[in-house]
N, C-alpha and C positions, 0 to 999 in steps of 0.2 A: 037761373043762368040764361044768359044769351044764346040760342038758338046757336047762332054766328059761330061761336067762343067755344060751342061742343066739338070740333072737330077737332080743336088744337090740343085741348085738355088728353080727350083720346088719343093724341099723338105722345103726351106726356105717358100717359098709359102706360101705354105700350113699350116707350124706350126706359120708364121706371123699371117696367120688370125687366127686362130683358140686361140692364145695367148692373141692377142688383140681386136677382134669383142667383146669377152666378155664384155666390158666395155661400148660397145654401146648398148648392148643386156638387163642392169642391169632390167631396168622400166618392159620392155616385160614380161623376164622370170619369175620377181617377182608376176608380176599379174597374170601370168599363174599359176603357183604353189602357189599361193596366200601364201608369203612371202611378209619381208621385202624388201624394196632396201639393207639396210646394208646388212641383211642376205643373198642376192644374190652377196652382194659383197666376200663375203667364198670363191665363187668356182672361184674369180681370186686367191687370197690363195691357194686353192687347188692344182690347176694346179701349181704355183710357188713351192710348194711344193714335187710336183711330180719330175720336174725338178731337182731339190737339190738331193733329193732320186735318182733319176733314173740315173741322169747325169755318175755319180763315177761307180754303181754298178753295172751295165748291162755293159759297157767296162769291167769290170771285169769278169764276166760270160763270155762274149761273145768274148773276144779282142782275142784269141786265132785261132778263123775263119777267112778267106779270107774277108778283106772289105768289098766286094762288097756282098756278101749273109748275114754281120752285116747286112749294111746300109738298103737293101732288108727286113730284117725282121725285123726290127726297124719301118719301115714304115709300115709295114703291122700291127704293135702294133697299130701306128697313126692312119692307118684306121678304124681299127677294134671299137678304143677305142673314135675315135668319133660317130662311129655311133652309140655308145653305149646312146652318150649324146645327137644325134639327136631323140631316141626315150626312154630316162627314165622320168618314169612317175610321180616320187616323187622330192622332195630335196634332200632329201638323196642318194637316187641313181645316179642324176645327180654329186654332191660334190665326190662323188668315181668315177666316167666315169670320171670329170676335172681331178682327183688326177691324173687316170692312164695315159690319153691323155699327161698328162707331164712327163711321165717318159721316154720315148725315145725320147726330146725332147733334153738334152744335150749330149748324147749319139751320136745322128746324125748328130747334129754340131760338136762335138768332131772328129767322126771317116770321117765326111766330109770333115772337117778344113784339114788332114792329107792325106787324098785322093787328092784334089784338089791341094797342096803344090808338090804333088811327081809328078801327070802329066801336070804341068805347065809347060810354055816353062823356059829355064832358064832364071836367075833375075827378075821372074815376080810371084814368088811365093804366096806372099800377096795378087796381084792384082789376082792371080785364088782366095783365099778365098774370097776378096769380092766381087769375083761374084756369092758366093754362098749366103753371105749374103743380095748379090740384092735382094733374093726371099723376104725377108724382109722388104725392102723399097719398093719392088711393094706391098706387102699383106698393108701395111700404104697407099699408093697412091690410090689403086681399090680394092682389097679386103676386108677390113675393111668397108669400105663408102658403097660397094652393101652387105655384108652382114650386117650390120646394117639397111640400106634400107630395103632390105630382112624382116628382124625380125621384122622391125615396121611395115611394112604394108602386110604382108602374116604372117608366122611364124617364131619364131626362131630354130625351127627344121629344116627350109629349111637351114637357114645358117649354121650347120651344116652337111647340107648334101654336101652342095657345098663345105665342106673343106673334105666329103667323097672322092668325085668326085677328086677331085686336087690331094692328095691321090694316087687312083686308076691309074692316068696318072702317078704320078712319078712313082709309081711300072709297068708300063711298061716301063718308060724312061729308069730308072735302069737298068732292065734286057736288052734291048735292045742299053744303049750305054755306060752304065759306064765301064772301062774298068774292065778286072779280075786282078787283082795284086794281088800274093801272101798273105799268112798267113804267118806273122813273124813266125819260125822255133824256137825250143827251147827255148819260151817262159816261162821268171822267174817269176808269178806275186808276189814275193817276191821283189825283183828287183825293178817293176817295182813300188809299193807301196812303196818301199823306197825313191822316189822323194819326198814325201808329210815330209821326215825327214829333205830337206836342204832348209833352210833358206830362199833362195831367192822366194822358192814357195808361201810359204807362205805372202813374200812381195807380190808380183804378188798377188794373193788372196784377203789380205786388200787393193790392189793398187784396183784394179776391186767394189770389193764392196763396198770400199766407194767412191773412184773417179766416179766411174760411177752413183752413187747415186746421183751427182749433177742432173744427167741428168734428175730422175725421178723425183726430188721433182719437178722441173719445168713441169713434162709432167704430172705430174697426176692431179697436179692443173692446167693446162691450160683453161680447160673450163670456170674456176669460173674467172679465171685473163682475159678472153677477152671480158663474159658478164659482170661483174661486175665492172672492170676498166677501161678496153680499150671502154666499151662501145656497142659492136658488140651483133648481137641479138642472142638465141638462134638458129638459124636456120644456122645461118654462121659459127654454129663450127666445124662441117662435115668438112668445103673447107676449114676452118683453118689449120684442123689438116691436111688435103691432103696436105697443101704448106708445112709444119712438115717435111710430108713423102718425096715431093719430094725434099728438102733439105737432108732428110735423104739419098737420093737414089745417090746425087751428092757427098757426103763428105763421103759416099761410096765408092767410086773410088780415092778422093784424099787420102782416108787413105790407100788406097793399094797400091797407087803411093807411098807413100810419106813413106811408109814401105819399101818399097823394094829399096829407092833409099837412105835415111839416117841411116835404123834401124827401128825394132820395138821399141827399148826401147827410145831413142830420139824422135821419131813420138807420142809415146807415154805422154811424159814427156811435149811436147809440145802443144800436143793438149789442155791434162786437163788445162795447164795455160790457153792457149784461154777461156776454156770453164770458168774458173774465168771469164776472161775480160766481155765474151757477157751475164752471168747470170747474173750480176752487170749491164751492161747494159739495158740489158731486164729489173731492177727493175725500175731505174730511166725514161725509156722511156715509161711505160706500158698503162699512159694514151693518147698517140700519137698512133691514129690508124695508119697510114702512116707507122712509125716509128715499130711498134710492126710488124704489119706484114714482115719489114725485117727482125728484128729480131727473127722471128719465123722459119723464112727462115736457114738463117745464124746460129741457135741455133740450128737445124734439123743435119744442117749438121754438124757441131764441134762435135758432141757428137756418131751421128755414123759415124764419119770418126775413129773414135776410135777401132771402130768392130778387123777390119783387122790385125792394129799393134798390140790389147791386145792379139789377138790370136797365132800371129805368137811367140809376146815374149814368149808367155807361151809353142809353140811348141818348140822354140828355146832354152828353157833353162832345158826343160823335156828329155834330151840325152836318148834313151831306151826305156821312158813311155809318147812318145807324145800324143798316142790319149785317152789316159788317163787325162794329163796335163788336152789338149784341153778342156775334155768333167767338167774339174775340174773348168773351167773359166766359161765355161757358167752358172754352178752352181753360182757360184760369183757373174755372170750378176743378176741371179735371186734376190742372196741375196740384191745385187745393189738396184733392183728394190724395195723390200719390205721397206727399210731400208733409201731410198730417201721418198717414201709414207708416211714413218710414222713420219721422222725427217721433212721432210716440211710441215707436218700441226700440228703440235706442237704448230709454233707460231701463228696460226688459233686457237687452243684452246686456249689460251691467251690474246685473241683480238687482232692482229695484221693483216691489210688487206691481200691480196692476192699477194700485191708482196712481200710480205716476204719469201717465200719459196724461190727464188731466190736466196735472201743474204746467205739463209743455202746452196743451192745446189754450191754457189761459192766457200763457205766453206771445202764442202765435197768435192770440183774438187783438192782445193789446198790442201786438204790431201792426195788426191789419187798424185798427182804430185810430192809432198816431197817424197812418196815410191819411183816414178819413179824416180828418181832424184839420192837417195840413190842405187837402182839399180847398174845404170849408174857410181856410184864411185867407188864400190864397188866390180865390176863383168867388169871391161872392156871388155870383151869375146861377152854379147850381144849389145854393142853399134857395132857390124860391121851389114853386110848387112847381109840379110837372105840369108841362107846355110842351107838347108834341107838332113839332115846328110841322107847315103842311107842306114842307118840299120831302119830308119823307118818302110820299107818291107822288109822281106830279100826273 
């Protein structure tokens, strides 16, 4: 890895766990503040909400700065705003600590996504982003599992400290190796909000949030689809979701390959089809433990091989307002996330078992694919390889 590139990853890190330990944390924290589980389920809400909020508006405020003291003080928001949640002592003050913890949360994937593109070696521009979003797939493989460990049998305060801690290291990696690039110069944010006027952004946009929703309705119900169908105990969901992560961590890499050598929007367009083929698969195979476990594997990785090409399209098609675009996508990923949750257990409200969330998240991959698709008709300019225009920084 590039020296450069460790800082960002480690940003990935850190907002991996801190994203998603929540969900293993629910039982702990409720009992501690003596809540619900539902009601502790808010502050993954909260925090998605933060994200949406924070993503757009803080590039906004802030995009005018030198990268490298954004990215810098964006994380110093992240630390700050977790430690807030490793020691608030109500619900209510914890649900505001999630809120803020997510507001520079797409902000530093956004203004990452566009750092890591500009000091890539050439043609490998994709492959630097997703070596920022490796932080990601490692926080799913070992971060996640030891703070959840953490939380159950010590406290969940500690697991928030440890996402202090991680934190604390990226803000010296930053200072210490990201490099300094400029402040874009006569900065229009006039200009640069008029991206969100052409059409295709907005493809991009519903392409994200509901293609990527296939991904969720299968991950949020995964637990109930491995005790309850597959068969698998309680105690083996931890190592389940870890083979999740480390398929997430492998289709990591081909999506940055496989961006940089066809296109984002191609790599794009192709992946959601797959992720049709293997959610379909996943329903009919789910009582095959053998079987499930590949496709837990194989389903990890289709879905963030994705990361890499939705970013770079959306860098690639934001001429002027990349790190804008960028930080507009991840907002997307969030809505993604909400909106696969609440469409895959729909048909759980209605009696329908635990693979059915499946047959919807196939549904929402082949809608997010028809936008790509249409893209691609429509825009021949981003089916070439990725070209990272140099007004990014000037």
């Amino acid at each position: 890895m590039n020296k450069n590139l460790l800082p960002l990853t480690l940003g990935g890190l850190g907002i991996g766990i801190t994203e998603f330990v929540m969900m293993g944390l629910l039982p702990d924290i409720a009992k501690d503040l003596s809540i619900t589980i539902p009601q502790a389920g808010y502050l993954i809400s909260a925090y998605a909400l933060g994200v949406v909020i924070g993503a757009p508006l803080l590039i906004i405020i802030a995009g005018k700065y030198p990268p490298k003291k954004i990215l810098i003080a964006l994380m110093v928001m992240f630390t700050i705003f977790n430690a807030f949640s490793a020691f608030a002592p109500t619900f209510n003050t914890l649900f505001i600590a999630r809120l803020l913890s997510g507001l520079p949360h797409g902000a530093f994937f956004g203004v990452g996504s566009v750092v890591a593109s500009r000091i890539a070696e050439k043609g490998k521009s994709a492959q630097a982003v997703s070596l920022m979003f490796m932080g990601l797939t490692i926080a799913n493989i070992v971060g996640v599992p030891l703070g959840t460990y953490i939380g159950h049998n010590f406290s969940w305060r500690i697991s928030f400290a440890v996402v202090v801690l991680v934190g604390l290291i990226t803000l010296l990696s930053l200072k210490l190796w990201l490099p300094a690039l400029e402040a874009a110069k006569n900065r229009n944010l006039k200009s640069e909000l008029s991206f969100f006027k052409k059409r295709e952004a907005w493809i991009i946009i519903f392409m994200i949030s509901i293609g990527t929703g296939g991904l969720f309705t299968w991950y949020s119900y995964i637990a109930p689809l491995m005790t309850e169908v597959a068969g698998f105990s309680p105690e083996s969901v931890t190592y389940i979701l870890m083979l999740a992560g480390a398929g997430m961590m492998v289709g990591n890499f081909i999506g940055g390959i496989l961006a940089d050598k066809y296109s984002p929007a191609k790599a794009s367009a192709a992946l959601l089809l797959i992720m049709v083929v293997t959610l379909t698969i996943v329903h009919f195979i789910a009582a095959n433990q053998v079987l499930t476990l590949v496709m837990t594997f194989v389903t990890g990785a289709v879905s963030f091989a994705l990361a890499a090409p939705i970013q770079m399209l959306m860098i690639q098609t934001a001429k002027g307002s990349e790190m804008l675009a960028a930080s507009a996508s991840q907002a997307s990923f969030n809505i993604g996330n909400a909106l696969g949750a609440f469409f895959g257990g729909l048909p759980l409200v209605y009696g329908f078992d635990y693979t059915s969330p499946a047959y919807v998240g196939a549904a929402m991959a082949l809608v997010g694919s028809l936008f790509a698709f249409w893209l691609i008709k429509n825009n021949q300019g981003i089916t070439e390889q990725v070209k990272i225009p140099v007004t990014s920084f000037h």
